[in-house]
C-alpha positions in Angstrom: -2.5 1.2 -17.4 -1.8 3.3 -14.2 -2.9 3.8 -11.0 -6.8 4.9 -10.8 -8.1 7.1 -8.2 -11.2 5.4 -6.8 -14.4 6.6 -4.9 -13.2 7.6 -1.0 -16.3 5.6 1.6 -18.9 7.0 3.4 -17.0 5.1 6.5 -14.1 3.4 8.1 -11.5 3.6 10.9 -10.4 7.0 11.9 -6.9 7.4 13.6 -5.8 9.8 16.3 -3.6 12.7 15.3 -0.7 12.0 16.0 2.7 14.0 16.2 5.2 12.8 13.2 7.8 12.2 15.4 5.9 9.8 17.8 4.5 7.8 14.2 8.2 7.3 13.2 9.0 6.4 17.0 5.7 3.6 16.3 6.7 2.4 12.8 10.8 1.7 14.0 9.3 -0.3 17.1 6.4 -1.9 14.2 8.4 -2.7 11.8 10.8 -5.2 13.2 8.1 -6.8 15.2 6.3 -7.1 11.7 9.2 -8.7 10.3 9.6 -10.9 13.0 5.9 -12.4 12.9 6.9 -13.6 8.7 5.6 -10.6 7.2 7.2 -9.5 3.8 8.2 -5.4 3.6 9.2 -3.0 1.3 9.7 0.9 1.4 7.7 2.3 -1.2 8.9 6.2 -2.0 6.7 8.1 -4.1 6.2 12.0 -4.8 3.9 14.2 -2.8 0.3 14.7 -5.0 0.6 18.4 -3.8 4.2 19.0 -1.7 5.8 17.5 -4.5 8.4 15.7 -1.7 9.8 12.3 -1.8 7.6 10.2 1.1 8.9 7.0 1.7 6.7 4.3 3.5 6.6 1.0 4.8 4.2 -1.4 3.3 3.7 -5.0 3.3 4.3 -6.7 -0.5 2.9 -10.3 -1.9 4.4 -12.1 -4.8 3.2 -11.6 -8.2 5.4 -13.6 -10.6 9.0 -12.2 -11.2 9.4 -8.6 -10.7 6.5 -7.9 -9.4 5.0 -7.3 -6.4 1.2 -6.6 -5.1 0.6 -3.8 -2.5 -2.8 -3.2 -0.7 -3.9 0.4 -0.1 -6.3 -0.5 2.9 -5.2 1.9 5.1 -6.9 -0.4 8.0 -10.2 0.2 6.9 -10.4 3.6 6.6 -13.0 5.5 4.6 -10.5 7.6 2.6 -7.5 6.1 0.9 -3.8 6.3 2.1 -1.5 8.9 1.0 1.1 7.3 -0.7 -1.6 5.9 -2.9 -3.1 9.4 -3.8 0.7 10.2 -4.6 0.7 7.2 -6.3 -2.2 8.3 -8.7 -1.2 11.6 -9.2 2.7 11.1 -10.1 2.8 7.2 -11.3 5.8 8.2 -12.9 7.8 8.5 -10.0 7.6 5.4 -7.5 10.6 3.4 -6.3 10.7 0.3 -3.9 13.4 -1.0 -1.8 13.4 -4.6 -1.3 16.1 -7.2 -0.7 18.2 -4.2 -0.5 17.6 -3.1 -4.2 15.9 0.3 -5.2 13.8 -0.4 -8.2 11.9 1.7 -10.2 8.5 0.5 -10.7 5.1 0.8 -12.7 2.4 0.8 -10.9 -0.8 -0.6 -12.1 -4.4 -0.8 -10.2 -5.9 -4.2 -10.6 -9.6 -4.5 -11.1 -12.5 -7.1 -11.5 -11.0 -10.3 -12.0 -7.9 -9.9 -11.6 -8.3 -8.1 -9.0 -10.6 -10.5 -6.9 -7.9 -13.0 -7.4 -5.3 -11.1 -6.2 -7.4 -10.2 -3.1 -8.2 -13.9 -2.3 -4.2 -15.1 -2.5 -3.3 -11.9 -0.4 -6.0 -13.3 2.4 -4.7 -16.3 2.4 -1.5 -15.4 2.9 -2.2 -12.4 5.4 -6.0 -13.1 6.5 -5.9 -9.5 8.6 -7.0 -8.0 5.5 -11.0 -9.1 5.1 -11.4 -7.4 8.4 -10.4 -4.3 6.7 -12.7 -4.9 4.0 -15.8 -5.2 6.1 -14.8 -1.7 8.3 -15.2 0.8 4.9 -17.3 0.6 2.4 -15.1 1.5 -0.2 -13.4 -1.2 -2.3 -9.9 -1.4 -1.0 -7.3 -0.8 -4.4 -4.8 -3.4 -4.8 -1.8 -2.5 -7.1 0.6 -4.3 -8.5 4.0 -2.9 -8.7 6.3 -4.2 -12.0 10.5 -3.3 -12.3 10.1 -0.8 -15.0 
């Protein structure tokens, strides 16, 4: 199994433009802070769906048994889905994490019914942020687990 490309919502958050130099400025200051309040991160690098360019982002990762880690691609809430999940989806063969100071290749896989609700309800509870994002779209936000390939 892969990564599936589900329906975009009718609504959500919407962000401001901002320059790409000012986000990198944001994430740099974010990051740390994020780190600092217990929160586990990786950088997930995946292939452009149309540039074909490495991107490389920063995500937050829960445990799913040995070498394997869940990612959510709520994009706060947003009605369409983040990028590096569209690259994701279109190029599954070529995403990498860095965590603990390892690169890894990895499969990624979207989780759904079960399996998926179960994997939503540990990642609340460990990060309870995330049910707000739920209610703020109306589409269902993917999770996907990411396995050393």
């Amino acid at each position: 199994m892969s990564v599936e490309l589900t329906p975009r919502g009718t609504r959500g958050v919407t962000f401001p433009k901002l320059p790409r130099p000012l986000m990198k400025v944001l994430f740099a200051i974010g990051n740390p802070l994020l780190r600092l309040r217990g929160a586990k991160l990786l950088a997930l690098t995946t292939t452009g769906a149309r540039s074909g360019v490495p991107r490389t982002v920063t995500l937050a990762w829960f445990p799913d048994g040995e070498d394997a880690w869940l990612v959510v691609a709520s994009y706060g809430g947003a009605a369409q889905h983040p990028a590096w999940y569209v690259n994701m989806a279109k190029h599954p063969e070529h995403v990498w994490i860095t965590v603990g100071g390892r690169k890894i290749h990895v499969r990624p896989e979207s989780l759904k019914g079960a399996e998926r609700a179960e994997a939503w309800r540990r990642i609340v509870a460990q990060a309870p942020g995330y049910a707000g994002y739920a209610t703020k779209t109306d589409r269902e936000i993917p999770v996907v687990r990411l396995r050393a390939a």
